[in-house]
C-alpha positions in Angstrom: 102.8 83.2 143.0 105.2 82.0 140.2 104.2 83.4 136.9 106.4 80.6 135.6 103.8 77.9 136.7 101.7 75.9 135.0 99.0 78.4 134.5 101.1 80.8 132.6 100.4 78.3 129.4 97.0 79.5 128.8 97.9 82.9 128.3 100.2 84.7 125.3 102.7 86.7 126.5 101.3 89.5 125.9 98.1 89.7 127.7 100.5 88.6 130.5 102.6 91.4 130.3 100.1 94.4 129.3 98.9 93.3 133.6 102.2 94.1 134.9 102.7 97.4 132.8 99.0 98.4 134.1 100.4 97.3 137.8 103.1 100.2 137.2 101.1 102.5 136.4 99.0 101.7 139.6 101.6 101.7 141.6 102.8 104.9 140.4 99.4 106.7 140.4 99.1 105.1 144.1 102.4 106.8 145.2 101.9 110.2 143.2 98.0 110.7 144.0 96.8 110.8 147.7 93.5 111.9 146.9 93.2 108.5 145.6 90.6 105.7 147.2 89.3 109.2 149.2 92.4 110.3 150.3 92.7 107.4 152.6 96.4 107.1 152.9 96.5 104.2 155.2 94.1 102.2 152.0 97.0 104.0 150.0 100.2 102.6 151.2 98.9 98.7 152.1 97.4 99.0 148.1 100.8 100.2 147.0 102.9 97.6 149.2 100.8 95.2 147.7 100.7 96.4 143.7 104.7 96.0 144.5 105.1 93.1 146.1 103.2 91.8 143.1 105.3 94.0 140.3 108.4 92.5 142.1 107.3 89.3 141.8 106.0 89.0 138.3 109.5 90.6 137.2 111.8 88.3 138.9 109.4 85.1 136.8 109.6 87.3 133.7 113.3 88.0 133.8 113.8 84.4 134.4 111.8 83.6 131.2 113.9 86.0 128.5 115.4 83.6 125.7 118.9 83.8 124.7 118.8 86.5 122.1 117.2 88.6 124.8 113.8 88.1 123.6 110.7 86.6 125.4 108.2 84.1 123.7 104.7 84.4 122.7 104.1 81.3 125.2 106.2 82.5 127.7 106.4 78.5 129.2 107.1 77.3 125.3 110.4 77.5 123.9 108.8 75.9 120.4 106.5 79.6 120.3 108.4 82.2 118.3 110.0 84.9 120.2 107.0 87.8 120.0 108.5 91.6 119.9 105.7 93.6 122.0 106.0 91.5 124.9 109.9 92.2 125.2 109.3 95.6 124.7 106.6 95.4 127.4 109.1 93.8 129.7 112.0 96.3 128.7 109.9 99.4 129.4 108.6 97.8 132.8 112.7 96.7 133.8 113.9 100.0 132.7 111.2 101.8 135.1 112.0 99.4 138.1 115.5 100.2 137.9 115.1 103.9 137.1 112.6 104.3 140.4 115.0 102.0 142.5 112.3 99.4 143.3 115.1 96.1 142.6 117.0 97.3 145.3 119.9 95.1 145.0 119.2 93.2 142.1 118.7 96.1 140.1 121.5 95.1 137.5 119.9 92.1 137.0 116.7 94.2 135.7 119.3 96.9 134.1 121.0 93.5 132.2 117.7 91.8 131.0 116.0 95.3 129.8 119.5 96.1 127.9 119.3 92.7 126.5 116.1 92.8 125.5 116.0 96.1 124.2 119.2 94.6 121.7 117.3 91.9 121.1 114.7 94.0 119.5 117.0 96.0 117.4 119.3 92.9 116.4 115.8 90.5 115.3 112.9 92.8 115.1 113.2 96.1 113.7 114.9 96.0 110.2 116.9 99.3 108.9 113.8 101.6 107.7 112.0 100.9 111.1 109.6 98.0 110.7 108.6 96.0 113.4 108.6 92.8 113.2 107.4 89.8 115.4 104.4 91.5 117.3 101.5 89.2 117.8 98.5 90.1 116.2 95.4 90.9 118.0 93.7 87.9 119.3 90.8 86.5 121.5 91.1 84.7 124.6 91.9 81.0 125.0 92.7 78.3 127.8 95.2 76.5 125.3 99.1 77.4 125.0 98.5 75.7 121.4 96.2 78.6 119.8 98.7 81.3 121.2 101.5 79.2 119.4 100.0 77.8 116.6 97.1 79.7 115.4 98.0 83.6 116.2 101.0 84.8 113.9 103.2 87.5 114.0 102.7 90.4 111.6 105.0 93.9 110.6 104.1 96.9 112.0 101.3 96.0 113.8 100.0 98.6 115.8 99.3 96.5 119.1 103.8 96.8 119.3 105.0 99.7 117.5 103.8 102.4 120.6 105.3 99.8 123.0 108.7 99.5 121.3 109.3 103.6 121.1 108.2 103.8 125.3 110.5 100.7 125.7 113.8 102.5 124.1 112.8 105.5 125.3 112.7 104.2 128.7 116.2 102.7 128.6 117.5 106.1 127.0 116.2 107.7 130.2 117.9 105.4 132.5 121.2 105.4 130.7 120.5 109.2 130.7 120.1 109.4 134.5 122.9 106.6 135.4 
């Protein structure tokens, strides 16, 4: 699946992105925990092949997605939404823990480059000199039209759906450049 098809519309980027940071985690917990589904390890490792193949593929659309100064879109599919902070921390955080585990194999740097990117991104547009966050999407409901995501749900400062996110996003890429 294509997370760049037409679907993708009816969904902000966020709600998009919090899946595929929940996906890590499963895949991680999955690896880490064998008692897991009963200790059926066999259950385990199909599970896990599949949670990655997913991962894999929902970064490789996402990546593909990142706007010029590095950040992603509240409508990922819409150019015309504004470019929303929390989401490109989301991605950042999930890139910098693909490379660091080396699930990109050989397009790792591509990962490396777009979470580097974003992460400047956020620093250059979004977080002004005393640390305010700006650009995070506000909390919202759910709708089946790219429209409400892009017209009717405005970014606010400091929101506390994005601040979290943006610490485990730089923290993440400290680690990697840490453990190059």
């Amino acid at each position: 699946m294509d997370i760049s098809g037409t679907w993708i519309g009816s969904f902000n980027a966020k709600n998009v992105v919090a899946v595929s940071v929940q996906f890590y985690d499963c895949v991680c917990t999955s690896k880490k925990d064998n008692i897991i589904y009963g200790g059926n390890i066999l259950f385990q490792c199909v599970f896990t092949m599949k949670l990655m193949k997913l991962f894999l593929t929902l970064s490789g659309s996402y990546r593909r997605l990142q706007g010029e100064k590095g950040l992603w879109h509240q409508v990922l599919t819409d150019s015309s939404s504004y470019e929303e902070a929390s989401c490109t921390a989301m991605f950042t955080y999930a890139f910098s823990k693909g490379v660091k585990n080396g699930w990109y194999g050989e397009e790792a740097f591509l990962y490396r480059e777009a979470a580097e990117k974003g992460f400047k991104g956020l620093t250059e547009y979004c977080i002004d000199k005393d640390g305010s966050v700006y650009g995070v999407c506000k909390g919202s409901g759910f709708s089946f039209t790219k429209e409400y995501y892009r017209d009717e749900l405005f970014w606010v400062v400091n929101d506390n759906h994005g601040i979290g996110i943006v610490l485990l996003a730089g923290n993440e890429l400290l680690d990697l450049e840490n453990n190059r």
